[in-house]
N, C-alpha and C positions, 0 to 999 in steps of 0.2 A: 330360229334366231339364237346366237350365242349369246349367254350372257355376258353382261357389262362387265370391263375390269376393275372399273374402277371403285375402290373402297372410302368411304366416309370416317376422319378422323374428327369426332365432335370435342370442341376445343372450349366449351362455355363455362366450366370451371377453372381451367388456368389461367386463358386468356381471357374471360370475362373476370377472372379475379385481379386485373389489374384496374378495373374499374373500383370495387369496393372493398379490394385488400383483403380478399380471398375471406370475408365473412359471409360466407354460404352456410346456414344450417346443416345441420347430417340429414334429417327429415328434406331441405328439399335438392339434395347431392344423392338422395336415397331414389326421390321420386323420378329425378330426371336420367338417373340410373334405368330405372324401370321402363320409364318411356322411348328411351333411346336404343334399349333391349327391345322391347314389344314394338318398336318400327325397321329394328334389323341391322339398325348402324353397324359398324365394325369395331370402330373404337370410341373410347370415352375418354377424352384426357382430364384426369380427374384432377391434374395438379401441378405443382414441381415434386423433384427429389433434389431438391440443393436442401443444404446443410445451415440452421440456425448459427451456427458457431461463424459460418464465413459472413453472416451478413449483417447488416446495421441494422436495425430497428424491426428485428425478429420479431421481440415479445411482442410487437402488435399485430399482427399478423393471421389472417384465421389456418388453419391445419393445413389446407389443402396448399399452402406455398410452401410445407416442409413435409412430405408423407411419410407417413409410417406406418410399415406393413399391419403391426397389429392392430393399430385405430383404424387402419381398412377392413382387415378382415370383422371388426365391429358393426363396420359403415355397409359393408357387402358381404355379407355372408356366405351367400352363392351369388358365383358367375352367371349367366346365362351365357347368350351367343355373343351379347359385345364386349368386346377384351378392353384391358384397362391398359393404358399410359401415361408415360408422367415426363414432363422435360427436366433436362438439366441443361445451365450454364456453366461453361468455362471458370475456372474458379472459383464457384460457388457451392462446387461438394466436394464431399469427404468418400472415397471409395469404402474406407471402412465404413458405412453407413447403408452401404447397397448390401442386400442378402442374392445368395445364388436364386434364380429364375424359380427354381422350383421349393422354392423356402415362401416365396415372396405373392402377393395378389399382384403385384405389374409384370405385363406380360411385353410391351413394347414401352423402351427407353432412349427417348431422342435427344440428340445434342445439337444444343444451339451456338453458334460461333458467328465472329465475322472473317472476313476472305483470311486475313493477318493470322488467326487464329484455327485455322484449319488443321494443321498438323496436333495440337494440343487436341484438337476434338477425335479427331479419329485416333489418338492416344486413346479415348476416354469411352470412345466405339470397341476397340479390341477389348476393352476391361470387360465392359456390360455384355459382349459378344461372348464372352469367355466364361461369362456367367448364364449364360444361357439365354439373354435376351431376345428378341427382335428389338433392332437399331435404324434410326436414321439420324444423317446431319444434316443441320436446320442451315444453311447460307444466310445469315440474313444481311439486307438493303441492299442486293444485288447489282439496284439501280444504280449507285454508288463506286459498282467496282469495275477498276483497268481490267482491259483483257487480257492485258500479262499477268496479273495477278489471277486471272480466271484460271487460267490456262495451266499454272504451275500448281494450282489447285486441284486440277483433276487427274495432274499426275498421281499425285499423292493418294487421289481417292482411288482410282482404276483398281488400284491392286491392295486396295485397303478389304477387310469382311463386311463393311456397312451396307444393309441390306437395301435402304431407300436412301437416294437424296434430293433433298427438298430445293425446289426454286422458291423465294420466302418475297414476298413483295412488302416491305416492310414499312413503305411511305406511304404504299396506296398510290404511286405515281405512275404504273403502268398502264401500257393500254391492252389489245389482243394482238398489236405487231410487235411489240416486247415482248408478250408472253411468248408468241409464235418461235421469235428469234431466239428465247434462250432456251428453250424447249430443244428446237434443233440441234443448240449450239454442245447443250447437254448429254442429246442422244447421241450428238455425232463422235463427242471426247468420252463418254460414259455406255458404253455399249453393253454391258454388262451390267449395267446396274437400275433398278427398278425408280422411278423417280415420282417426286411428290410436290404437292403446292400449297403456300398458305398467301392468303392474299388479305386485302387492308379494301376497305373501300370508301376512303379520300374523295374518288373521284368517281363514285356511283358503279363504278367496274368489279367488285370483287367477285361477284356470282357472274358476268362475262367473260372476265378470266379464267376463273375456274371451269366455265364448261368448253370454253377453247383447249387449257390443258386436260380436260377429259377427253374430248375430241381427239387431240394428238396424242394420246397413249400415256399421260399424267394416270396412273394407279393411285396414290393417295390424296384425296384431296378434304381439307382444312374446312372446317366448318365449324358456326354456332348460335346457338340455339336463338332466333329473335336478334343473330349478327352481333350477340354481347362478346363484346371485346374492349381491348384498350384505344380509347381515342373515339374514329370512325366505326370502330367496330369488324368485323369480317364476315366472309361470304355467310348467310344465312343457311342451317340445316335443310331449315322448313322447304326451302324454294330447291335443293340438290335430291332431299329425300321425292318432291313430288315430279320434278323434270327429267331426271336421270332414266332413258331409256333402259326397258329390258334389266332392270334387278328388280331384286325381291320387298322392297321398302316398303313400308306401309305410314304414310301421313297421317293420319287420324291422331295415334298416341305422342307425335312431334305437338300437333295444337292441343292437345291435352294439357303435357305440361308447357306449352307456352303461355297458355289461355290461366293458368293454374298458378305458373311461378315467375315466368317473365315479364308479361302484362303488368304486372301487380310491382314488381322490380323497377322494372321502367319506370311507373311513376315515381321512383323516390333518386334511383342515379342516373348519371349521361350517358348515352352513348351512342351512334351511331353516325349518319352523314349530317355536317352543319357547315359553315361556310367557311369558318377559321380550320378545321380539317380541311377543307377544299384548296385553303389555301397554302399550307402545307405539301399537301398533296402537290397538287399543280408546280411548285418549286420544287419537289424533289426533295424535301425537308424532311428530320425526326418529328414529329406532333406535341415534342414535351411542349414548345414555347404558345404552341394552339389549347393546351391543355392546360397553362398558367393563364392564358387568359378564361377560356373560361367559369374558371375558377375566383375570379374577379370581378369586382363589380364592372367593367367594363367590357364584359361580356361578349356583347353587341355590336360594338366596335373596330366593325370589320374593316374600314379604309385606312384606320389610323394601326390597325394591326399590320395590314397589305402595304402600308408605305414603310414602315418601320421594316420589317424584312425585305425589304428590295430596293432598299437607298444605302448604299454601301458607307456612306461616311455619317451613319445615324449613330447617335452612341446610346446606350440606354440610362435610366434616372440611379443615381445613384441611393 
């Protein structure tokens, strides 16, 4: 048997730091570091690289939404086998702020865009390229976009150096005949280029999605730890590290630090499948206005949310 292609990018510090505003300890950024090595992952997205200066309300913020190389090399001392990543947004860094690959502890730097913003991203692909990175660009809300728009997008990409690019479910609104279709529609415009997924799960699919684009030849695929993420949450580590045929993964130290720093997380923030993501989801929505409610005392209040988004001439209270 050959082994599997596919690689696991663990995303429970960036994208679970939209949940508590990247206030992750070093001690447990250190431990899940370790457990994520000693199960074999590939990657660890420890964070963003945007730039404090471009963003509003930085100083609150914990590290891991502004990285710097030498508070990593603190945080991580030695590498082992999983390589470190970090995202950036469109307008949100400073290139002087990025050091050359081999200056640096990030080994892979991905860019997140939407379809409008594609050319700006693979601007920001050649930079990180040029510095020595591995690169991918993030699509995200796919669900969202014309297929003219799609299509003049991958012009751009085809002959672009970006090494992966990502299909980004960004609603949680897909199913596996979406996934299946843009998979294709991907391989068929992108021939040459290695492709990846990050999935939402609104709609209870993001670890089915994900093993669909595994199935069809998806190499990177988005994961995190106990599914911490913004909102719904995303495809869970735990369940990719123990299903995934024919790799090297080992589960034990995934429930280690689950059992250890997740569990224990959990009880104090939100996140994962609840009904106002669902319905999000199922519309084909962003999750902020799911994620105001439940923030509110009206929590619960799933028909009077469900009506208000799907009554066209509702207005809101002022």
């Amino acid at each position: 048997m050959k082994l599997n292609q596919s690689k696991i990018v663990d995303c429970t510090i960036r994208d679970g730091g939209l949940v508590n505003n990247w206030n992750f300890s070093i001690e447990f950024v250190q431990k899940l570091y370790a457990g994520l090595n000693a199960a074999g992952v590939d990657y660890m997205e420890i964070g963003y690289k945007n730039s404090p200066k471009l963003l509003k309300g930085a100083e609150s913020a914990g590290p891991w939404r502004f990285l710097d190389d030498d508070f990593l090399r603190k945080v991580i001392p030695e590498k082992g086998h999983t390589k470190l990543s970090a995202l950036v947004d469109i307008g949100r860094v400073d290139a002087n702020d990025i050091l050359p690959r081999s200056e640096s502890m990030i080994d892979l730097i991905r860019v997140a865009c939407y379809i409008k913003e594609v050319d700006k991203g693979l601007q920001l692909v050649q930079l990180f390229h040029d510095l020595g990175y591995e690169t991918t660009i993030n699509i995200m809300a796919l669900s969202n976009v014309m297929e003219h728009e799609l299509l003049e997008a991958f012009e751009m990409i085809k002959d672009s150096v970006v090494d992966v690019v990502y299909i980004v479910d960004s609603y949680g609104s897909l199913d596996y005949k979406d996934m299946e279709h843009l998979i294709n529609k991907f391989k068929k415009h992108l021939p040459n280029k290695r492709l990846g997924v990050h999935t939402h799960n609104n709609m209870q699919l993001a670890f089915s999605n994900t093993l669909v684009a595994a199935a069809n030849g998806v190499e990177l695929l988005d994961a995190s730890v106990y599914g911490m993420g913004r909102a719904a949450g995303n495809c869970p580590t735990e369940l990719l590290v123990t299903h995934l045929k024919n790799t090297n993964y080992e589960l034990r130290p995934v429930l280690q630090v689950l059992e250890e720093l997740l569990v224990p997380l959990r009880e104090k923030e939100e996140w994962g499948y609840n009904i106002p993501y669902m319905i999000t989801g199922t519309l084909d929505e962003h999750p902020r206005s799911a994620m105001a409610l439940r923030a509110s005392e009206n929590k619960d209040k799933v028909v009077d949310f469900y009506d208000k988004l799907t009554t066209p001439e509702v207005s809101f209270e002022k």
